[in-house]
VMD Tcl script that draws the C-alpha trace (Angstrom):
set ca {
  {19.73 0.77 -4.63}
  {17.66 4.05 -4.28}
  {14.28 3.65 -3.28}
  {10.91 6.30 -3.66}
  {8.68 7.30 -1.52}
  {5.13 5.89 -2.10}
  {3.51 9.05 -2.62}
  {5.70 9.71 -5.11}
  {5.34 6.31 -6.84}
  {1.54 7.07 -6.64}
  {1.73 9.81 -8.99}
  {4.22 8.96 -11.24}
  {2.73 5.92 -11.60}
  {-0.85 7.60 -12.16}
  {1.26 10.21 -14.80}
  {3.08 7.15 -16.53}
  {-0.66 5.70 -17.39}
  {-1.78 9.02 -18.85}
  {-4.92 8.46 -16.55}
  {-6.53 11.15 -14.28}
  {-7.22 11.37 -10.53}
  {-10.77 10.25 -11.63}
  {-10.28 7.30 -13.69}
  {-7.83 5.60 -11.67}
  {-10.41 6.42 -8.43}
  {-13.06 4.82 -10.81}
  {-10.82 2.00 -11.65}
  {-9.67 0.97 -8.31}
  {-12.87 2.07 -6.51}
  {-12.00 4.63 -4.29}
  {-12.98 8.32 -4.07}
  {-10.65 10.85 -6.90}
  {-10.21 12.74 -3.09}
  {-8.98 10.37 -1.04}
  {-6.20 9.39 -4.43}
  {-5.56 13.22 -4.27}
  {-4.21 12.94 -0.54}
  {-2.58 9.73 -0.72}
  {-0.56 11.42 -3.47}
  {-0.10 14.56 -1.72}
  {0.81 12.81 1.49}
  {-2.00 13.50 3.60}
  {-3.32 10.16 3.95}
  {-1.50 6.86 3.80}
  {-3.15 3.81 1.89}
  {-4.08 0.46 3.47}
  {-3.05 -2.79 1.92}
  {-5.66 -3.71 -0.34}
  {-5.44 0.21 -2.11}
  {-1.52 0.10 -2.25}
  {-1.84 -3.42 -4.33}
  {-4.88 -2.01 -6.47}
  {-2.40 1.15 -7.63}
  {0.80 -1.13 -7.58}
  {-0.92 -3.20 -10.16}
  {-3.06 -0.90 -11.75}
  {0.55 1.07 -12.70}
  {2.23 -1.94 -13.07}
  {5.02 -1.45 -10.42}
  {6.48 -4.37 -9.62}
  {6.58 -4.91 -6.09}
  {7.39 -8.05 -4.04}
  {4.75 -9.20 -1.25}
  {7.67 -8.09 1.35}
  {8.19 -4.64 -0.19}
  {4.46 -4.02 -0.08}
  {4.00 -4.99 3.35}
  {7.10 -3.14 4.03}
  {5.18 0.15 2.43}
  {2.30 -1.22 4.55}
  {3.44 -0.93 7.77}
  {5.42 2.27 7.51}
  {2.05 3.84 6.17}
  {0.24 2.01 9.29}
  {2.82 3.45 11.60}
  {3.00 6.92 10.48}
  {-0.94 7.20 10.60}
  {-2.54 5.86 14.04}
  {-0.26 2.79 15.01}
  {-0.42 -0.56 14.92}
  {-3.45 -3.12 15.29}
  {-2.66 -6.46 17.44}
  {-3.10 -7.86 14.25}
  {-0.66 -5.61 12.72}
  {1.58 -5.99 15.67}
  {1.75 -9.80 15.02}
  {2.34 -9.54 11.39}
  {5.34 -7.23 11.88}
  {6.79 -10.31 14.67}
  {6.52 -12.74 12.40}
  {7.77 -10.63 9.74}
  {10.90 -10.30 12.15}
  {11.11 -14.04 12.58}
  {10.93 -14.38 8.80}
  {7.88 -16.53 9.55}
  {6.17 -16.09 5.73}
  {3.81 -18.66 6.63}
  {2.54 -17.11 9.41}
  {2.78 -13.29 8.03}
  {0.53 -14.76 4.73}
  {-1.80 -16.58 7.30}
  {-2.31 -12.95 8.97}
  {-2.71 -10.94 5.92}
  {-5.29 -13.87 4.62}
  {-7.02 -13.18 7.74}
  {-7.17 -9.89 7.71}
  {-8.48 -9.79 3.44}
  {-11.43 -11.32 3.93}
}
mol new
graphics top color blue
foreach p $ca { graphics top sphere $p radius 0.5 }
foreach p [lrange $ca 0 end-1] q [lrange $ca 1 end] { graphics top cylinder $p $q radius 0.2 }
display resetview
């Protein structure tokens, strides 16, 4: 199974909808600019933006692939938060109960 990059599923998601930079910003609430360099790779998305355009493009993506996507994103930008840190150990352990207890945490 071949898998995409994100920034690449960002904009052909975005394309696939017909919609602009601007109305998906709008729609999701985020600034066109900062959709502009997740797309172009600048910038990497936190969790609650990569499940806004995963279901605002209607990309089908388990909770594991997303926090999969989440982490590498986390990574590649500035490291890890304890938080973080803890989410990817129980993630590891295949402890779901305590990687949705950390995300639920961390949403609110």
């Amino acid at each position: 199974m071949q898998t995409t990059a994100p920034t690449a599923l960002w904009t052909k998601g975005r394309l696939q909808t017909g919609m602009t930079q601007g109305e998906v910003a709008e729609r999701i609430k985020i600034n066109r600019e900062y959709l502009s360099r997740i797309e172009n790779g600048a910038v990497r998305p936190g969790l609650p933006v990569i499940r806004k355009l995963s279901a605002l493009y209607g990309l089908e993506h388990s909770e594991v692939e997303i926090l999969k996507m989440y982490v590498e994103t986390r990574k590649a930008n500035k490291g890890l938060t304890p938080d973080e840190e803890a989410l990817i150990r129980a993630f590891r352990k295949q402890d779901l109960t305590a990687c949705l207890r950390i995300l639920s945490e961390n949403l609110k």
